[in-house]
C-alpha positions in Angstrom: 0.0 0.0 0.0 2.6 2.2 0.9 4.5 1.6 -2.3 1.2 2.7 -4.0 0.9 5.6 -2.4 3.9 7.1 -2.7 4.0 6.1 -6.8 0.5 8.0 -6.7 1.9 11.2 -5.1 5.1 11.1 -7.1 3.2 10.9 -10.3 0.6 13.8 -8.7 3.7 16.0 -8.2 5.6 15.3 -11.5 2.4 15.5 -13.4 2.0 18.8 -11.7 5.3 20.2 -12.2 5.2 19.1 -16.1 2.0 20.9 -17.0 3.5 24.3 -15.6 4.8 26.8 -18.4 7.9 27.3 -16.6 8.8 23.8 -16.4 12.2 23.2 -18.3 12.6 19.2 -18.1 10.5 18.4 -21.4 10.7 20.6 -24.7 6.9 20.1 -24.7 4.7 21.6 -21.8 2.5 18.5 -21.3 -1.4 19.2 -21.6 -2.1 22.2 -19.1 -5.7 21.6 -17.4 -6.4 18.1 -18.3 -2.7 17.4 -16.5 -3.4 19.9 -13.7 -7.0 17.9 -13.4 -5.1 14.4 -13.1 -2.7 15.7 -10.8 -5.0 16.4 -8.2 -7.1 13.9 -8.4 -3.7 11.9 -8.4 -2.9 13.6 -5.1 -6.1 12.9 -3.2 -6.4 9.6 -3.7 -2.1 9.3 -2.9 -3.1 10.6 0.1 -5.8 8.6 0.9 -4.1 5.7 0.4 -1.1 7.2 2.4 -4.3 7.4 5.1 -5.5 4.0 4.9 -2.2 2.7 5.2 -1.4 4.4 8.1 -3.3 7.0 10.6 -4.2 10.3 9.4 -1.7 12.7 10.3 0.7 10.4 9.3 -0.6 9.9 5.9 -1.0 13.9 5.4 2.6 14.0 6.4 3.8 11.4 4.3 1.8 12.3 1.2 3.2 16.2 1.6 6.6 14.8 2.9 6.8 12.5 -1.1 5.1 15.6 -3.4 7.4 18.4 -1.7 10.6 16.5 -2.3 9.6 15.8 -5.9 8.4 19.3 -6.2 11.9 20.1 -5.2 13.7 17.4 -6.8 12.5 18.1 -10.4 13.6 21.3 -11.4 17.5 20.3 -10.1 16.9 17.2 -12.5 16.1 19.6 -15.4 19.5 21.1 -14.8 21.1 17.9 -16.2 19.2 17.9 -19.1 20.9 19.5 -22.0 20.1 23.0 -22.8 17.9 23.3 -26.2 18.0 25.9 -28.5 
């Protein structure tokens, strides 16, 4: 479950990050409100898995603890990607 869960909010979080304009990982800015849409419908059930796999606090925690880090994560991960002109 908790292997789920944190698959759900990593996606939620990547998904999220992708479909802003200021995103520099992908040449192409990924579909903007349909990906917004999935991401947080991603990130409410990540959490509630998060929540049935654990207590309630802890699952908030956890599921802000994984989307933060990836939030974070991501745009250091675009500075390895070549620069494209």
């Amino acid at each position: 479950m908790s292997a789920l869960a944190f698959l759900l909010c990593l996606t939620a979080a990547s998904l999220a990050y992708l479909s802003s304009p200021q995103q520099r990982l992908l040449a192409v800015r990924s579909a903007g409100r349909r990906s917004r849409r999935l991401a947080v419908l991603l990130a409410i059930a990540g959490t509630g898995v998060w929540m049935g796999a654990a207590d309630v606090a802890s699952g908030l925690v956890a599921a802000l603890l994984v989307m933060m880090l990836t939030s974070v994560a991501l745009p250091y991960l675009a500075l390895l990607v070549p620069e494209r002109r």
